[in-house]
C-alpha positions as CSV (number, residue, x, y, z in Angstrom):
1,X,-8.1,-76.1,104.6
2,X,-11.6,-76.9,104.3
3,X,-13.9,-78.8,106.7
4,X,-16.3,-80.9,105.5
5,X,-17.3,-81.0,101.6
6,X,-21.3,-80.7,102.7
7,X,-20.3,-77.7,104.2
8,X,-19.6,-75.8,100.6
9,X,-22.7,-76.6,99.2
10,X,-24.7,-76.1,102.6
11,X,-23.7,-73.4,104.6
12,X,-21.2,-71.4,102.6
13,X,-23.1,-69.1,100.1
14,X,-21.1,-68.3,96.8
15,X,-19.2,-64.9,96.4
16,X,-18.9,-65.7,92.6
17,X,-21.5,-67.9,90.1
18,X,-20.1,-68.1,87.0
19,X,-23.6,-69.0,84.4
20,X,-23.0,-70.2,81.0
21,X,-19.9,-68.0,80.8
22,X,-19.0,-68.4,77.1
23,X,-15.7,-65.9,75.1
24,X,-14.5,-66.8,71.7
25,X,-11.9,-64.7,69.5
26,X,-12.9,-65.0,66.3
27,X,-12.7,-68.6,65.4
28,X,-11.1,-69.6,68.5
29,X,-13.3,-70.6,71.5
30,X,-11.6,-70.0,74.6
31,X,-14.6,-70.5,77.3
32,X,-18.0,-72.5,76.2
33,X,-20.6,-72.0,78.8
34,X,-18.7,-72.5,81.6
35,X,-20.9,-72.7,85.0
36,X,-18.7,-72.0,88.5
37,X,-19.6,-71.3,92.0
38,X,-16.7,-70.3,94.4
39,X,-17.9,-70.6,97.7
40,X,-16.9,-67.4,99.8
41,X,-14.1,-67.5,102.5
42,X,-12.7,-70.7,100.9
43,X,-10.0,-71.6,98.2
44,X,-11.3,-72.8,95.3
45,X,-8.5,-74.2,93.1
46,X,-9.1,-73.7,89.3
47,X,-6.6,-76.2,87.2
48,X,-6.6,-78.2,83.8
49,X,-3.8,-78.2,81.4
50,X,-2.6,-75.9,78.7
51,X,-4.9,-74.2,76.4
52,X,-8.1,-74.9,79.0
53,X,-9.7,-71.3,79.1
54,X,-8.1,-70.7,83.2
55,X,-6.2,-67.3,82.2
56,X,-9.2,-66.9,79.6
57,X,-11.6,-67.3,82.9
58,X,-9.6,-65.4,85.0
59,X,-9.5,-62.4,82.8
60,X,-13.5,-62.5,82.7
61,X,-13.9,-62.6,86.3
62,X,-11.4,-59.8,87.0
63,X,-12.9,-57.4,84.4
64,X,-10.4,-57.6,81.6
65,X,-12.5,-59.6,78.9
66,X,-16.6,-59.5,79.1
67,X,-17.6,-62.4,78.1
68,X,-20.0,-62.8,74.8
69,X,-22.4,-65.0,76.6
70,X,-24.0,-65.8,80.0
71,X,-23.7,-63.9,83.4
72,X,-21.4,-63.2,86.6
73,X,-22.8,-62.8,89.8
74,X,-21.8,-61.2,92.6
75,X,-23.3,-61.8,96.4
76,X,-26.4,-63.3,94.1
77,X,-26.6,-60.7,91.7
78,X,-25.8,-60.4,88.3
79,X,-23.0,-57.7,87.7
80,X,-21.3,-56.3,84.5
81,X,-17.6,-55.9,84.4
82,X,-16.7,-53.3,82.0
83,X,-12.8,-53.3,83.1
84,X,-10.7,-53.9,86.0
85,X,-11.7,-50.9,88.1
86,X,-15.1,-52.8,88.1
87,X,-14.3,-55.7,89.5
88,X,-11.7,-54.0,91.7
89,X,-14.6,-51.9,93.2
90,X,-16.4,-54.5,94.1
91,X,-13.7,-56.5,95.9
92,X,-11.8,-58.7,93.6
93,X,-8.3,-58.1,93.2
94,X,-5.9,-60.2,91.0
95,X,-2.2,-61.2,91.5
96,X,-0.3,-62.5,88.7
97,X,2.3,-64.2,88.3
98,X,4.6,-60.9,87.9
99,X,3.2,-59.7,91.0
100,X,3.1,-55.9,89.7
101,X,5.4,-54.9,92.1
102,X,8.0,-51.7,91.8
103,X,11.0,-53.4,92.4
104,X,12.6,-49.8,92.8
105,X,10.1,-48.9,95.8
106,X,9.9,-50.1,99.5
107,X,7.5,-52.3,100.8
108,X,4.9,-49.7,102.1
109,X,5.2,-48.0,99.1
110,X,4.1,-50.8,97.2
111,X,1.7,-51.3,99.3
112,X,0.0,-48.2,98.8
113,X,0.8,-47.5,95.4
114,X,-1.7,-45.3,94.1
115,X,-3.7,-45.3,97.0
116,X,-1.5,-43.1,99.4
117,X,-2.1,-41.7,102.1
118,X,-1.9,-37.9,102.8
119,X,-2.0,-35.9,105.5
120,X,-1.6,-31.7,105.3
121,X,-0.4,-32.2,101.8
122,X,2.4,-34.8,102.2
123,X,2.4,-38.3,102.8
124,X,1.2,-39.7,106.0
125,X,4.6,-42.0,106.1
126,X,3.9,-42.8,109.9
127,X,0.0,-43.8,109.4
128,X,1.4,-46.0,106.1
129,X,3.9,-47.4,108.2
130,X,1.9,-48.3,110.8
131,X,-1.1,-50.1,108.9
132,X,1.6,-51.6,106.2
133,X,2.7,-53.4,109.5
134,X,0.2,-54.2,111.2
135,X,-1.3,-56.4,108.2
136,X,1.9,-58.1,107.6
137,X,1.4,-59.1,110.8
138,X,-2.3,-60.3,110.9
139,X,-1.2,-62.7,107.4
140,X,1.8,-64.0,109.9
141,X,4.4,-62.6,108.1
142,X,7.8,-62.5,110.1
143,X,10.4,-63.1,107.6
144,X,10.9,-59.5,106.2
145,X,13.3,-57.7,108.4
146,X,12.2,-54.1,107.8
147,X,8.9,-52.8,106.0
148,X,11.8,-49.9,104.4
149,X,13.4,-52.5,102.5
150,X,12.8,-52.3,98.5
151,X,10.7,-55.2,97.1
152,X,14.4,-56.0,94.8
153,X,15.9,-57.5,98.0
154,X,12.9,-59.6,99.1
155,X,12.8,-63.7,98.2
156,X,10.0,-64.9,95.5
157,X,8.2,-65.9,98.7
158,X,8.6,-62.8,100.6
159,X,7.3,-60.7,97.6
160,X,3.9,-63.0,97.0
161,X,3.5,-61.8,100.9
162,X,3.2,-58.4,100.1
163,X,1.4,-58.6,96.7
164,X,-1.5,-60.3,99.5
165,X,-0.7,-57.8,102.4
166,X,-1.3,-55.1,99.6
167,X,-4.7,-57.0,98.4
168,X,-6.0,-57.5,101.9
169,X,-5.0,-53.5,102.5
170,X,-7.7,-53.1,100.0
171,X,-10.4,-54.7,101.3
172,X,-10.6,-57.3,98.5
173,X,-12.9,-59.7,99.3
174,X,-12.0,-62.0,96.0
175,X,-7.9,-62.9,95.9
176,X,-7.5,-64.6,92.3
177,X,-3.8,-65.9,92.3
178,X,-2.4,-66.9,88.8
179,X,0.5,-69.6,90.2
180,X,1.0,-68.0,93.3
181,X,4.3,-71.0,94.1
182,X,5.6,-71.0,90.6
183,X,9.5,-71.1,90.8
184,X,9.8,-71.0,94.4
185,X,11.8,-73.3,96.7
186,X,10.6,-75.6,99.4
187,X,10.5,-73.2,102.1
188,X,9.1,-70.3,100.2
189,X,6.1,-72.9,98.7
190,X,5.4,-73.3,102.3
191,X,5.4,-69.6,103.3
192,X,2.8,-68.9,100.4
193,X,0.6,-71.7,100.9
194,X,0.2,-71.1,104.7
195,X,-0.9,-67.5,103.4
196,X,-3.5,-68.8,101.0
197,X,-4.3,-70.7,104.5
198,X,-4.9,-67.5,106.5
199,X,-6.9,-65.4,104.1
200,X,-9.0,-68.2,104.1
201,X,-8.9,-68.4,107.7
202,X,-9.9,-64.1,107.6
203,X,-13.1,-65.3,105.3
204,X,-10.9,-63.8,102.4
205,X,-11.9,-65.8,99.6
206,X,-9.3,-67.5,97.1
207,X,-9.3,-68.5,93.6
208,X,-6.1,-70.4,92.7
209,X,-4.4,-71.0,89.4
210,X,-2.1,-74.1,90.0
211,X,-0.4,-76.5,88.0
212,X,1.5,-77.9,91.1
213,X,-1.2,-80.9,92.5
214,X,0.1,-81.1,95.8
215,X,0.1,-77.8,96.3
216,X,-3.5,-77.6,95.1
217,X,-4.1,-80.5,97.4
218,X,-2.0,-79.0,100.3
219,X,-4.8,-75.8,100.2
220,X,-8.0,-76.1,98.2
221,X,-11.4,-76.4,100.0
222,X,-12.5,-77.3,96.1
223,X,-10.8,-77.9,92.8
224,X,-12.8,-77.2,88.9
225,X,-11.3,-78.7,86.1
226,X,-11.2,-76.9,82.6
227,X,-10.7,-78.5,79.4
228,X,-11.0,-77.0,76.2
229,X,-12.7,-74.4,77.4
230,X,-15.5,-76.2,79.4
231,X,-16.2,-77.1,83.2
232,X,-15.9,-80.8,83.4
233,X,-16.4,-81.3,86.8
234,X,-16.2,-79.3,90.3
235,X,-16.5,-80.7,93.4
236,X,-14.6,-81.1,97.2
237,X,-10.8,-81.0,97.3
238,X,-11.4,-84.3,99.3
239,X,-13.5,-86.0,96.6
240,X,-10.5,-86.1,94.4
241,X,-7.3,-87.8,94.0
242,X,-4.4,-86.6,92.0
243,X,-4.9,-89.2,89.2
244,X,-8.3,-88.8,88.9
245,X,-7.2,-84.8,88.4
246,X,-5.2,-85.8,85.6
247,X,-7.6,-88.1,83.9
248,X,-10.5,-84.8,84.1
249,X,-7.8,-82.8,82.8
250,X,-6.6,-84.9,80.0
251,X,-9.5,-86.9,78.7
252,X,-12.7,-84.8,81.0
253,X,-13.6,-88.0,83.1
254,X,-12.2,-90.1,85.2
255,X,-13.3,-94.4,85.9
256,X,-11.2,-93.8,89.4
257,X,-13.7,-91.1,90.5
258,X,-14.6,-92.6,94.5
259,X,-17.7,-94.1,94.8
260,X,-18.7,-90.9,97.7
261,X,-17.0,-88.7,95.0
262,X,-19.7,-85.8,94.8
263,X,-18.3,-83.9,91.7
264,X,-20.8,-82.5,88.9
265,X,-20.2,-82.9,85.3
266,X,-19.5,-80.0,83.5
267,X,-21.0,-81.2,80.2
């Protein structure tokens, strides 16, 4: 988890400013000039309750929907995200909650699905093998018993590992994960939070989609609060509590905010 909360807004430059990010759909406004920095090699946890815009958001920043108003920036400059080959070529990669796994494949053909490698023709099955391993083990992942065993026999937990083994395999330097514990026991909550831990730790950064406070608690450097559609306040994981989470979320500020609280309103 984070260190100090003067540390993402002094030392850690932003991977991602979000600037007046507005999307409607006809009469329906999903985002209204929503401003976001996500400070790079930390998690930044992105919550607020149904209906708020965060799968609207997330689709902007991973290329699916432009948005109709105001900018994304990338490293500090402004970029245009025509799809999700786009953002994926500049390093952001999206999980969702399905994964987008082939259940009918093993786990190093997952993990290079679509980006094989070949050697004289054929598959380099040795090379795949080999890097497939070798970033399990660099995320800390010692639970699967063979890197040959189809994605169907692997826990929830288990397959989350993979769907990040197969996102740090491809250099992404942006992991956006839609409710990465959502449905998972005790143990496997664990095993996927100690992962969001470790990218971190690699200076992998994370955006996380949680309803689950204690696990946003358990992981996030920072936390940004939709509602309706707009940023009512970011600020330090530690500035927060989990009732003043749920008063941003439900009514977009908070009288329990702590007096050191260093959150910016959104409005």
């Amino acid at each position: 988890m984070a260190e100090e909360s003067a540390e993402l807004d002094g030392v850690r430059e932003p991977l991602v400013q979000l600037r007046g990010v507005t999307k409607s759909f006809g009469a329906v406004q999903a985002l209204t000039e929503v401003d976001l920095d996500i400070p790079a090699g930390r998690v930044t946890a992105l919550v607020g309750d149904n209906g708020a815009g965060k799968s609207s958001l997330v689709k902007t920043i991973s290329g699916l929907w432009e948005p109709d108003q105001g900018e994304i920036l990338w490293h500090g400059k402004a970029v245009h995200l025509r799809g999700p080959k786009d953002a994926e070529d500049l390093g952001i990669t999206t999980i969702y909650q399905d994964l987008a796994l082939c259940d009918n494949l093993d786990i190093v053909q997952n993990m290079f699905l679509g980006h094989e490698l070949l050697r004289r023709r054929s598959l380099d099955e040795a090379t795949m093998e080999i890097a497939a391993r070798k970033t399990l083990t660099d995320l800390s992942v010692t639970t699967i018993r063979s890197i040959r065993q189809p994605v169907e026999s692997l826990s929830g937990g288990q397959r989350q590992s993979v769907a990040v083994a197969k996102a740090v395999m491809s250099n992404a330097q942006l992991v956006i994960m839609d409710e990465p514990t959502a449905a998972l026991g005790v143990a496997q909550t664990r095993m996927v939070l100690d992962l969001i831990n470790r990218l971190a730790d690699g200076s992998v950064t994370v955006l996380m989609i949680s309803h689950n406070l204690n696990d946003v608690f358990a992981v996030a450097d920072q936390i940004a609060i939709l509602r309706l559609g707009r940023m009512v306040t970011v600020g330090a994981a530690s500035d927060f509590d989990s009732q003043v989470v749920v008063d941003f979320m439900t009514t977009g500020r908070s009288d329990r905010m702590p007096a050191n609280g260093d959150t910016n309103d959104g409005h």
